[in-house]
ROLUM-69399 format. One record per residue (C-alpha): residue in one letter; x, y negated, z. Coordinates in Angstrom, 3 decimals. Example, Ala and Ser with C-alpha at 12.3 -4.5 7.8 and 13.67 -1.06 7.14 Angstrom:
<sites>
<"A",<12.300,4.500,7.800>>,
<"S",<13.670,1.060,7.140>>,
</sites>
This chain:
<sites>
<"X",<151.316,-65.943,146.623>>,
<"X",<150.617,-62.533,145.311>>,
<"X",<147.330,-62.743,146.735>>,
<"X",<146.382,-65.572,145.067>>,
<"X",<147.572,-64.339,142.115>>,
<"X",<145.199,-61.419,142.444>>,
<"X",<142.366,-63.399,143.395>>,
<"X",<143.100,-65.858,140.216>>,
<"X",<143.114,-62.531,137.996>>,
<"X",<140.247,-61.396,139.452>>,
<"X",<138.021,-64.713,138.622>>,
<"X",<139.631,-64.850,135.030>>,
<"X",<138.571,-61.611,134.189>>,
<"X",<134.376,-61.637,135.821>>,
<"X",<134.192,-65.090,133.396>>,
<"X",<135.443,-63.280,130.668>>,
<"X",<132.910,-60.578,130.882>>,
<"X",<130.647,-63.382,131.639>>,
<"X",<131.346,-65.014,128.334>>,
<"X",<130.972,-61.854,126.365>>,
<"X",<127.500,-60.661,127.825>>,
<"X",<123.975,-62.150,126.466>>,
<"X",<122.443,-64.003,128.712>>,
<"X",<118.226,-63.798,128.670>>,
<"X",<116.640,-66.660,130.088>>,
<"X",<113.028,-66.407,130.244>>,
<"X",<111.012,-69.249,128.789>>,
<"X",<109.260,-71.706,131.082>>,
<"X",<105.363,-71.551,131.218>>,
<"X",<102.831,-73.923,132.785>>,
<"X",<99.361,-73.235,133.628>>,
<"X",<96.121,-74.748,135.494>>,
<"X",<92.518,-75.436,135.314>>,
<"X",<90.959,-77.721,132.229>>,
<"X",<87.355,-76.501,133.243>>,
<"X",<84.664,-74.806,134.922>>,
<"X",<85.607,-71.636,132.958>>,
<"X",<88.549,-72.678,130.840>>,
<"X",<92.025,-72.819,131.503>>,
<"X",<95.477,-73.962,129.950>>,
<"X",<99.018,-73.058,129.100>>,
<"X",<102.045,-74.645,127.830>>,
<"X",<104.622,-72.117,126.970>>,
<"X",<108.370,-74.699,126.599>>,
<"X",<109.897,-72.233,123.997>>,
<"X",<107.072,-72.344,121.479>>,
<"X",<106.183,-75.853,122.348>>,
<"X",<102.682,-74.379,122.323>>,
<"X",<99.449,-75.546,124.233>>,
<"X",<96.417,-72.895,124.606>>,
<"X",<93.140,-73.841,125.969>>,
<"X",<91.186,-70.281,126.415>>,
<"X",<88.053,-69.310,128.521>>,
<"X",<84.565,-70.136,128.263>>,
<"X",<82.190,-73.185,128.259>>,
<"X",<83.575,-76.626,128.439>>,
<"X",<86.579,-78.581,128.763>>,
<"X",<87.108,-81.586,131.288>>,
<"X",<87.390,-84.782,130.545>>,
<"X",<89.833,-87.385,130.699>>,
<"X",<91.375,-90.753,130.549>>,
<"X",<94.769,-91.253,128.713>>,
<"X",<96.827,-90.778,131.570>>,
<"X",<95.450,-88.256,133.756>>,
<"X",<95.519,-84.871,131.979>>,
<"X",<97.216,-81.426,133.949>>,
<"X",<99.748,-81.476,131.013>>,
<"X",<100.890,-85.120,130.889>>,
<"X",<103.958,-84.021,131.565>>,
<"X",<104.503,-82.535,127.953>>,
<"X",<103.165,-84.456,125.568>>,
<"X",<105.674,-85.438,123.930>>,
<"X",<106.982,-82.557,123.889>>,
<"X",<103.977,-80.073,122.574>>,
<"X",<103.583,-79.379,118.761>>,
<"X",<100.946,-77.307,118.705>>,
<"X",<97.774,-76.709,119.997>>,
<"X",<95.440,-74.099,119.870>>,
<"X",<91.882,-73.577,120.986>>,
<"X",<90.752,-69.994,121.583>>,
<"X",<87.225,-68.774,120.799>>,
<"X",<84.880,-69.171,123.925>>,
<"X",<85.498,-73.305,125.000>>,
<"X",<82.792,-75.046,123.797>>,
<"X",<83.885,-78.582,124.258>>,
<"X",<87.310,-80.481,123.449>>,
<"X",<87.641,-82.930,126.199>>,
<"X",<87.597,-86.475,126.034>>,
<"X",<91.458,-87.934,125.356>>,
<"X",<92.385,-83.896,125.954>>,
<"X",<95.484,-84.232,123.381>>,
<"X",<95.753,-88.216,123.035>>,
<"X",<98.978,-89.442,121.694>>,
<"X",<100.383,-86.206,121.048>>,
<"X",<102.995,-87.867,118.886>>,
<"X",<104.755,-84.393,117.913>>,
<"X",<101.695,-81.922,117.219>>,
<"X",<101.287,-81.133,113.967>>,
<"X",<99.079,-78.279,114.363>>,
<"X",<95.614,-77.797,115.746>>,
<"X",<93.272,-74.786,115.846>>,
<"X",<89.699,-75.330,116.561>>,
<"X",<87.521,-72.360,116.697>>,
<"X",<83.795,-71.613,115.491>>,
<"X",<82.155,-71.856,119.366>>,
<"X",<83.325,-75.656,119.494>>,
<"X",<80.292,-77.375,119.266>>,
<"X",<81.430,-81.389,120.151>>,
<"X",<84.918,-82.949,119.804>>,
<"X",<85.225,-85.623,122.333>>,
<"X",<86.275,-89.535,122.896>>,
<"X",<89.600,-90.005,121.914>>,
<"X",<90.766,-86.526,121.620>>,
<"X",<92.940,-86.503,119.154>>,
<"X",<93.463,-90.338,118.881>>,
<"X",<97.303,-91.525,118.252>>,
<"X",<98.505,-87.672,116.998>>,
<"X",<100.617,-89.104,114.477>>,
<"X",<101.995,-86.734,112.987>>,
<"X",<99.231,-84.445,112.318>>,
<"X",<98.573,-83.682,108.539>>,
<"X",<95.508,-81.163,108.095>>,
<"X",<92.419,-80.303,111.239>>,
<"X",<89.818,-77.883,110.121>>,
<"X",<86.671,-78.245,112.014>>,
<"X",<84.652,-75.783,112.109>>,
<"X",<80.688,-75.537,111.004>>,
<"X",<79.717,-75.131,114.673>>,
<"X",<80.810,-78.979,115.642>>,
<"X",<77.934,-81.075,115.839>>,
<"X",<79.052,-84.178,117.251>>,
<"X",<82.849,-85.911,116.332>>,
<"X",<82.995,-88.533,119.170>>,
<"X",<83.965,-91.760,118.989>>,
<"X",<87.959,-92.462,118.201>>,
<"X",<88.368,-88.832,117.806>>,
<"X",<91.100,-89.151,115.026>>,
<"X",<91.914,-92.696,114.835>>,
<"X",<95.395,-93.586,114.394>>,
<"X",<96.188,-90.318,113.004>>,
<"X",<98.272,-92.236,110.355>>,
<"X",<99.530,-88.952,108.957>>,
<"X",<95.798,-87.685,108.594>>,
<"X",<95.305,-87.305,104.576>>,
<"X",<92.322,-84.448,104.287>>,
<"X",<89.739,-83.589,106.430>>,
<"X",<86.310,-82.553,105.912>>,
<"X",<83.458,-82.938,107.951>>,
<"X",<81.308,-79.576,108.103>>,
<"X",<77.507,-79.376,107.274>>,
<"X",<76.152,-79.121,110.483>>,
<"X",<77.835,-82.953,112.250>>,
<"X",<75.180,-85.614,112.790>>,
<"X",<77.040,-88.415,114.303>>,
<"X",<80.331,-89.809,113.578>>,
<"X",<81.142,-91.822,116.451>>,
<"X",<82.693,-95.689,116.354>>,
<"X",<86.089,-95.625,115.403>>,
<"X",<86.074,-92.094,114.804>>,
<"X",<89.120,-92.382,111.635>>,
<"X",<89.883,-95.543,112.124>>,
<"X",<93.420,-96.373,110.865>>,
<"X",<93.643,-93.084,109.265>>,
<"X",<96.071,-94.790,106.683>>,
<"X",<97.241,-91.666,104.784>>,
<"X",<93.423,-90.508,104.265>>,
<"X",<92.518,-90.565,100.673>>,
<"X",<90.028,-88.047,100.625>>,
<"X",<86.500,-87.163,102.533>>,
<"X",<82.815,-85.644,101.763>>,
<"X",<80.285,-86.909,104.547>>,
<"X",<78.110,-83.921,104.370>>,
<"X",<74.359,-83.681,103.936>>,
<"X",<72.744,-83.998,107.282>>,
<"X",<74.928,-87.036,108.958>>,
<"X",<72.581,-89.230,110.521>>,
<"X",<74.874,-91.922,111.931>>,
<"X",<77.886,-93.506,111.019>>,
<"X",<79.632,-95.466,114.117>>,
<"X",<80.969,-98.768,113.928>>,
<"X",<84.597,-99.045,112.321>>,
<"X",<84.433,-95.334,111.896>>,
<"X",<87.041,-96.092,108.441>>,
<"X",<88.249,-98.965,109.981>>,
<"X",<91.295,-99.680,107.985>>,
<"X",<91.775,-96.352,106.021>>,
<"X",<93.676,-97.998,103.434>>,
<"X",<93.730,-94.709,100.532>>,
<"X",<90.677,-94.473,101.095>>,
<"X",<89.466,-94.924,97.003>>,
<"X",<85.629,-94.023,97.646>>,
<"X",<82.831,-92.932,99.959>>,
<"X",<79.369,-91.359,98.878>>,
<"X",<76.576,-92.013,101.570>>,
<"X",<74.072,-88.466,101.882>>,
<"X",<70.318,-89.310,102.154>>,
<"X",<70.191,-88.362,105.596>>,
<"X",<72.156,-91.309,106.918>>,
<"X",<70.284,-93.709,109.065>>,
<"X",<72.674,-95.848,110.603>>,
<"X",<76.058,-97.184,109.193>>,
<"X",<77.410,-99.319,112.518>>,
<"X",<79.226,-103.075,111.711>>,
<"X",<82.462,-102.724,109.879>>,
<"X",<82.378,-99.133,109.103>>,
<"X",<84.493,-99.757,105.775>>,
<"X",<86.648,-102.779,107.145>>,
<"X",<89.805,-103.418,106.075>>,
<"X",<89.623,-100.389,103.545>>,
<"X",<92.420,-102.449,100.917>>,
<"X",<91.912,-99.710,98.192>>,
<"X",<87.948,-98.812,98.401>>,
<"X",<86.765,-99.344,94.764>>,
<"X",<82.997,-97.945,95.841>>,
<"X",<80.768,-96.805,98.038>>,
<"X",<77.881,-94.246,96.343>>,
<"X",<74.390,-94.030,98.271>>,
<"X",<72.366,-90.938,97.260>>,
<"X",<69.026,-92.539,95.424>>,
<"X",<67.338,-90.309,97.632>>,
<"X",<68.707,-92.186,100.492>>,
<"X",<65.258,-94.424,102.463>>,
<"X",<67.601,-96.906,104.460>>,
<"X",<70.384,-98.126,102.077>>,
<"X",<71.083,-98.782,98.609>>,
<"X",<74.668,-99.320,96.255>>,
<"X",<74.416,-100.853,93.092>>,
<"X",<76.219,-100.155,89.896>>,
<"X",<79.119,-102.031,90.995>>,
<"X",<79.781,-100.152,94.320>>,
<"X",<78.411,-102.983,96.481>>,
<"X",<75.909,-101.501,99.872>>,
<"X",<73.110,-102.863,100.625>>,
<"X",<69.922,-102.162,102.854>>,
<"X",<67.159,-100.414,100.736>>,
<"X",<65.396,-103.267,99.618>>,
<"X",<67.806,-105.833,99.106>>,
<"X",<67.711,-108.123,101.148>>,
<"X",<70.954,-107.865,103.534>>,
<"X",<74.496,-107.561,101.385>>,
<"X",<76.247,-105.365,103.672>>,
<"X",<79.751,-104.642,102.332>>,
<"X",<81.434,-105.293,98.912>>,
<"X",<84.796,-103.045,98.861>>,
<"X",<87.990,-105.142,99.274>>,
<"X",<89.432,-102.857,96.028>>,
<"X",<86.270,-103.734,93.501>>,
<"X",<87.591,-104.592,90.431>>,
<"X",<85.246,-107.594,89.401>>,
<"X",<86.355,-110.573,89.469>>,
<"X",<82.498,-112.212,88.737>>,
<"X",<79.548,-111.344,91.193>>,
<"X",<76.161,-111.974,90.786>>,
<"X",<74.168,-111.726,94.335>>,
<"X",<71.030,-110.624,93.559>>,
<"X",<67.984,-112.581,93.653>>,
<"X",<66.325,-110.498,97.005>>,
<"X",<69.458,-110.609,99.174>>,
<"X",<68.386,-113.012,102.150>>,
<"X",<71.064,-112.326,104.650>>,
<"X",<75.131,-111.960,103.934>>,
<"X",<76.567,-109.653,106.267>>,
<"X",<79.561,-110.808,108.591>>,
<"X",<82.987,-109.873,106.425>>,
<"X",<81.107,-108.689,103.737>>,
<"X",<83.559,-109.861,100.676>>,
<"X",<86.686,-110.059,103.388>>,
<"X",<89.845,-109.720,101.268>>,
<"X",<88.210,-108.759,98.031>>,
<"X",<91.521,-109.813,96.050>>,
<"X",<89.866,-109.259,92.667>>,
<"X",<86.861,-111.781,93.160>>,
<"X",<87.101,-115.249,91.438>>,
<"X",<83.399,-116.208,90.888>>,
<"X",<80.529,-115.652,93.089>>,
<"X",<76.703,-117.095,92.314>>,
<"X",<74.703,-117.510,95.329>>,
<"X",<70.778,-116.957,94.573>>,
<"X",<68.288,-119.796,96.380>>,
<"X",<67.065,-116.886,98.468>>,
<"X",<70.075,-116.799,100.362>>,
<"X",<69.831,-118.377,103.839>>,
<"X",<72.963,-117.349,106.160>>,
<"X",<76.566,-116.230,105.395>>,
<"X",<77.289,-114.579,107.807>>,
<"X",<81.302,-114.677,109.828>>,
<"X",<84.051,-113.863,108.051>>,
<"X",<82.116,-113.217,104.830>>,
<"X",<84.501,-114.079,102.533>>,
<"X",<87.751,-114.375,104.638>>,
<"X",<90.998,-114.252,102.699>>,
<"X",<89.463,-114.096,99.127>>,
<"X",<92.850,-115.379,98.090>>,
<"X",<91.826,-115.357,94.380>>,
<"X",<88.038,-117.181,94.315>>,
<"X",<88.454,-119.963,92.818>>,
<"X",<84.458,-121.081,92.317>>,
<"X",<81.661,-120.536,94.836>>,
<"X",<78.481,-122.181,93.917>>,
<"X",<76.546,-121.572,97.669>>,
<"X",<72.488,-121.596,96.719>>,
<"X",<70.141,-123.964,97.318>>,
<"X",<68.649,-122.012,100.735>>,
<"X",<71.868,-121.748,103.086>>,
<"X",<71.303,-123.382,105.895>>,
<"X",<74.361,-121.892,107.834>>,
<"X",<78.047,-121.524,106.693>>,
<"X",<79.367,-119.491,109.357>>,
<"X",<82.506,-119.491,111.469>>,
<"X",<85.817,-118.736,109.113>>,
<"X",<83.023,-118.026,106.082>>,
<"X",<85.699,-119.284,103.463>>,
<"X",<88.990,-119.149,105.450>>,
<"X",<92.187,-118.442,103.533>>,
<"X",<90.491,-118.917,100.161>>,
<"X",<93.453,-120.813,99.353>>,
<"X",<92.432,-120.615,95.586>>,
<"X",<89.449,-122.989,96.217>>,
<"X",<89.595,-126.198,94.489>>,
<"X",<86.281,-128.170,94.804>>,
<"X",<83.848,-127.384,98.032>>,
<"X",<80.165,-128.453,97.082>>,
<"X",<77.714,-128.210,100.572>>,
<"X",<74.183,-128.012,99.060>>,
<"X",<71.832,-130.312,100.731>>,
<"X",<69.762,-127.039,102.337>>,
<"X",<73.267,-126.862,105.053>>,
<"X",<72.864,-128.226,108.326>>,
<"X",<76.086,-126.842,110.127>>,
<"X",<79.335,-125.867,108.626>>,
<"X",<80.767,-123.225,111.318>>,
<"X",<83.976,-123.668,113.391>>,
<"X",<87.360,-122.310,110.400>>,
<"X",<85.116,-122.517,107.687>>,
<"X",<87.696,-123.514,105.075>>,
<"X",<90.501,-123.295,107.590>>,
<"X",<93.487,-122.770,105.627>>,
<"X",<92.084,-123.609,101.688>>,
<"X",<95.056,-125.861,100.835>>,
<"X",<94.255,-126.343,97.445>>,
<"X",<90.334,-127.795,98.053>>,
<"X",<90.914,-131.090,96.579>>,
<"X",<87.607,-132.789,96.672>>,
<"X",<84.624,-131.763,99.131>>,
<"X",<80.793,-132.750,98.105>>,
<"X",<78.962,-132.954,101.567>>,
<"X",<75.049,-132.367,101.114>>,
<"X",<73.420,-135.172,103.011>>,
<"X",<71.732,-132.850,105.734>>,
<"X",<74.861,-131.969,107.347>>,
<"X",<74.479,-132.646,111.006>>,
<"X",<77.832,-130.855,112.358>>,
<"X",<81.233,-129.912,110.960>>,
<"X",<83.142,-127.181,113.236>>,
<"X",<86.059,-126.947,114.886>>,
<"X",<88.923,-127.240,112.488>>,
<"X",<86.480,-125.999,109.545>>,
<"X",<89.066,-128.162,107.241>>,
<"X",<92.063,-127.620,109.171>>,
<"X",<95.260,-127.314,107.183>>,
<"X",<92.953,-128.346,103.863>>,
<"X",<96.102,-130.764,102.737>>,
<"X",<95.194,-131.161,99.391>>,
<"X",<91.759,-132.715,100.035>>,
<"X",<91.848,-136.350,98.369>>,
<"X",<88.295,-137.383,97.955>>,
<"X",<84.776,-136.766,100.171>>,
<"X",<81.244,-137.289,98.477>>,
<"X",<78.549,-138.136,100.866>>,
<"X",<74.964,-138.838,99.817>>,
<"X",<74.385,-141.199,103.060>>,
<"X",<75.227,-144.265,104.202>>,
<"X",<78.165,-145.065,106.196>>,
<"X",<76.024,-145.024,109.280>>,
<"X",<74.681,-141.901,108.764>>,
<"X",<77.876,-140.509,107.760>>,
<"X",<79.145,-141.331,111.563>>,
<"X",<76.352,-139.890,113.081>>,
<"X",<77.745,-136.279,112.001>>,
<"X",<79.054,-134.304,114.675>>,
<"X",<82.607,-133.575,113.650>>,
<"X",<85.002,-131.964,115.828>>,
<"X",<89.040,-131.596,116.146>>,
<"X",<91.094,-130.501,113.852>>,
<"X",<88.944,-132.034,110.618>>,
<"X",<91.489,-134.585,109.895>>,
<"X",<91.940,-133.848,106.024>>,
<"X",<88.325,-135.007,105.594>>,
<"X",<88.621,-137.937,107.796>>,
<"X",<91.454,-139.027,106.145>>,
<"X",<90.472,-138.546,102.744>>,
<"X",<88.946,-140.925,100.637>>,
<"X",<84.758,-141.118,101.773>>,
<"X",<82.481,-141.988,99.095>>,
<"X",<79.344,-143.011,100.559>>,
<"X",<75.462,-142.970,98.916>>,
<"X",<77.014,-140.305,96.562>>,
<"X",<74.310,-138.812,94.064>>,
<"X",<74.145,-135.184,93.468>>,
<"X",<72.654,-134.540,90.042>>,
<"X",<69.562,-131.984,90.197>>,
<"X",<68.567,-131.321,86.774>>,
<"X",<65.350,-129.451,85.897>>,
<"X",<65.511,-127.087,82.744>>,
<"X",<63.102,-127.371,80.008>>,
<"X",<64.095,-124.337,77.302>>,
<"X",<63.128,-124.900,73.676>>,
<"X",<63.141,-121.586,72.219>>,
<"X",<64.620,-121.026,69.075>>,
<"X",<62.933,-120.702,65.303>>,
<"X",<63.540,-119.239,62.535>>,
<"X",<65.139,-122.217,61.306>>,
<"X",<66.205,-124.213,64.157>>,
<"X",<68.516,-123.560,66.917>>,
<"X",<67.028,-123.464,70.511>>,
<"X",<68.498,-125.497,73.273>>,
<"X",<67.748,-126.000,76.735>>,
<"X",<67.109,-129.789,78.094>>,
<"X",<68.121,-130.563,81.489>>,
<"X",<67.056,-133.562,83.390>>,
<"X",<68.224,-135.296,87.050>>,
<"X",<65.031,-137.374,88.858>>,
<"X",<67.339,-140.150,88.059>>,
<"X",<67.009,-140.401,84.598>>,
<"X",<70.302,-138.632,83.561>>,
<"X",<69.652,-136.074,80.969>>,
<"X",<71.625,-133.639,79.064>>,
<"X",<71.163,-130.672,76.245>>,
<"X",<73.356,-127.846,76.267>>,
<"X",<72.737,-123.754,75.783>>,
<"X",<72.166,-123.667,72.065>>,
<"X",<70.814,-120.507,70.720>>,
<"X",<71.586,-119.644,66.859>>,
<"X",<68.199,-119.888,64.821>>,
<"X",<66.070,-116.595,64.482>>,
<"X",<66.374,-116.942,61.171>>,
<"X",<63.551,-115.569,58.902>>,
<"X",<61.591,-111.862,58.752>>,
<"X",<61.309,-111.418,54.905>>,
<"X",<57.775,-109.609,54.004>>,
<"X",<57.055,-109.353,50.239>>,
<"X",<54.498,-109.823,48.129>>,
<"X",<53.143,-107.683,45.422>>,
<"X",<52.719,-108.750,42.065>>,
<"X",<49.423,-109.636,40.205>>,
<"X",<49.032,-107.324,36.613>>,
<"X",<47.601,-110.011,33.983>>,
<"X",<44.395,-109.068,32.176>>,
<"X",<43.610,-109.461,28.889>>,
<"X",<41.376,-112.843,30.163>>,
<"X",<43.301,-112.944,33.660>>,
<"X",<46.529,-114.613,34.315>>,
<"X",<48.655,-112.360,36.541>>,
<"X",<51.611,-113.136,39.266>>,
<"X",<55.190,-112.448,39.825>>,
<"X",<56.291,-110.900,43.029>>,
<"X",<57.242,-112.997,46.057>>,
<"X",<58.121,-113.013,49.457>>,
<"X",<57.235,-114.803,52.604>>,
<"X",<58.696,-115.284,56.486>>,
<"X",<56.359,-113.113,58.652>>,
<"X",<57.049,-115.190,61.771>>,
<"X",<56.579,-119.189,60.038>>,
<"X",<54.695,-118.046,57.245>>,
<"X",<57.456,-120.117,54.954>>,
<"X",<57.532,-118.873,51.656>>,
<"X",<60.631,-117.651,50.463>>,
<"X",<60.630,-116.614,46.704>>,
<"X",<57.740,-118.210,44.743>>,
<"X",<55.383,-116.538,42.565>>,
<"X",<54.970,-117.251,39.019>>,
<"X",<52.174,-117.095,36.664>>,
<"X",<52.403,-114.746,33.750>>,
<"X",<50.048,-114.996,30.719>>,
<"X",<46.687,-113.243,30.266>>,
<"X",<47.300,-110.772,28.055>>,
<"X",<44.650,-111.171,25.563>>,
<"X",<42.259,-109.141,23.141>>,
<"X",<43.532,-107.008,21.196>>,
<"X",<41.030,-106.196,18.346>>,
<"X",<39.616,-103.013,17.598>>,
<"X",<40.515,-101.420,13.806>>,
<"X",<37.528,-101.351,11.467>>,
<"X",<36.068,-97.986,10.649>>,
</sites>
């Protein structure tokens, strides 16, 4: 019993000098290969990654990198001077880094490499990079300044998209290409200025951008062109690119030269109520003016020959449709969803209505159609158009086409402008206020002593109407000389 005792004593008092001296344990680090010349370290009690050596990094896929094991556990990463390369998805989905050091001998940041780090703030790259790669910082939601140094050419596809916190970047002189969906839903995003050394801006570069108010191109600029109201086009006019979704206007104008309307060109402009197709026009393109919640009239020009798939879906402001005669095809969702369309005027060259083009169109009462019954059945019309089919048809409908005559205004009557339909229906409207005349005067005559003489007057320089009259005044007479 004593023994025990002793032995008990003995153990009581080695853990109390166990509890009273510091105990150092040293902090875990990992290390490998992540090149030819370049090689990696994650140190666990600074949550630090370092990539050091020479030349370039390897690449990767998402779920094959030496340091899998500690991404979610790594918040920062640093880049000593020497690599040359940031590997493709190197630091994907690094969901705790918020720190990232890039030195001045990268010269290419690659697919996906920082894609998904979402809590990363602030990345300096330096002026040696050349080439961001495609999805480099997309999904960085915490992303909210970055600027792109002189010397980058390309900006890959994707490269910032969903970068929602962005509000701020300068695409510098000497960018060449902008990728496809490179902004792709940067929602701060207020406004982007295009250098003249852009050649290429891939399909939906400024998507889904809720708060772009304009995009600038540099005059110098030979491929594209903005006008005043923020709007891109190519250089000479003739495609409409991209309106921004955060324009102000709520009227648009498409100019005369623009041939071709891009696919999701006006998508989600909340702001537009009016749009005025020129004749020129021939094709809107997909999507062009998807969820325009607010346009309430679209008068489509006399040259469409297309309305695209979804063109007008979700323009649930919409009230009356009108299908010029020039349309052949109206695409597959057209008008899906426009529940307050109430009448829809067909132009009589309409050969095929899309699938479910007036699907969920609940509101439609009446249909106008310019054929006859027979022809009106020979239209290809697939599913899902049962508001049209059940509306109220209207066959050997006439569409009024009125040719102006303008009678300019004089200086006493107001001009107007005359317009008449091939059927005989005619109609004046467009009044302009009279001119109104241009006063000149006119000098007065000095009488003679055998002459009569004049008044002043005045006269319309334009109509030659006279305006104050002249008046005769008295010769003056001899006046005889005094005898001498």
């Amino acid at each position: 019993m004593k023994t025990t005792n002793k032995i008990l004593s003995t153990v009581l008092a080695i853990v109390m000098i166990i509890s009273i001296i510091p105990i150092t344990v040293s902090a875990a680090t990992y290390s490998g290969a992540c090149g030819d010349n370049a090689t990696w370290i994650y140190d666990s009690s600074t949550y630090t990654l370092t990539i050091s050596g020479t030349g370039e990094m390897y690449d990767y896929e998402s779920d094959n990198r030496p340091w899998e094991s500690y991404e979610d556990k790594i918040k920062e990463v640093i880049i000593t001077d020497g690599v040359t390369t940031i590997g493709s998805f190197a630091f994907y989905s690094f969901g705790k880094v918020d720190s990232v050091t890039i030195p001045e001998s990268v010269l290419e940041i690659g697919n996906s490499a920082f894609s998904y780090c979402k809590k990363l703030i602030n990345i300096t790259i330096p002026d040696s990079v050349t080439v961001i790669d495609e999805s480099v910082f997309s999904y960085c939601e915490s992303l909210t300044n970055i600027t792109i140094p002189d010397g980058v050419t390309i900006i890959g596809n994707d490269a910032f998209a969903f970068c929602e916190s962005l509000t701020n970047i300068i695409i510098p002189y000497g960018v060449t290409t902008i990728g496809n969906d490179v902004f792709f839903a940067c929602n701060n995003l207020t406004n982007i200025t295009i250098p003249a050394t852009v050649t290429l801006i891939g399909d939906g570069a400024f998507q889904c951008c809720e708060n772009l108010t304009e995009i600038s191109v540099d005059s110098e600029n030979k491929y594209y062109f903005s006008d005043e109201y923020g709007v891109l086009f190519n250089k000479n006019k003739t495609t409409l690119i991209i309106c921004p979704e955060g324009n102000k206007e709520s009227f648009y104008r498409i100019p005369d030269s623009v041939l071709t309307i891009e696919p999701w060109a006006f998508r989600n402009c909340y702001n537009l109520e009016q749009v005025i197709f020129p004749d020129n026009v021939t094709k809107i393109g997909d999507h062009a003016f998807y969820l325009c919640r607010n346009l309430v009239d679209v008068k489509i020009g006399n040259g469409v020959t297309d309305i695209s798939d979804w063109a007008f879906g979700e323009c649930d402001s919409l009230v009356t449709v009108t299908i010029p005669d020039s349309v052949t095809r109206i695409g597959n969702y057209a008008f899906y969803w426009c529940d307050n369309i109430t009448n829809v005027i067909l132009g009589k060259n309409v050969t095929s209505i899309g699938l479910a083009a007036f699907n969920e169109c609940t509101n439609i009462t009446d249909v106008y159609y310019p054929g006859t019954i027979n022809e009106w059945n020979e239209i290809a019309i697939e599913d899902g158009n049962e508001p049209i089919l059940e509306a109220n048809i209207h066959y050997n409908y006439h569409i009024h086409k009125y040719n102006a005559v303008v009678t300019d205004p004089t200086c006493t009557e107001q001009g107007h402008t005359t317009y008449t339909c091939e059927c005989g229906d005619s109609y004046v409207d467009d009044y302009v206020d009279a001119l109104g005349h241009t006063e000149e005067m006119i000098p007065a005559v000095v009488p003679t002593c055998t002459e009569t003489g004049l008044t002043a007057g005045a006269k319309c320089s334009v109509c030659g109407d006279t305006l104050t009259e002249q008046e005769t005044v008295p010769a003056n007479g001899h006046i005889p000389a005094n005898a001498i």
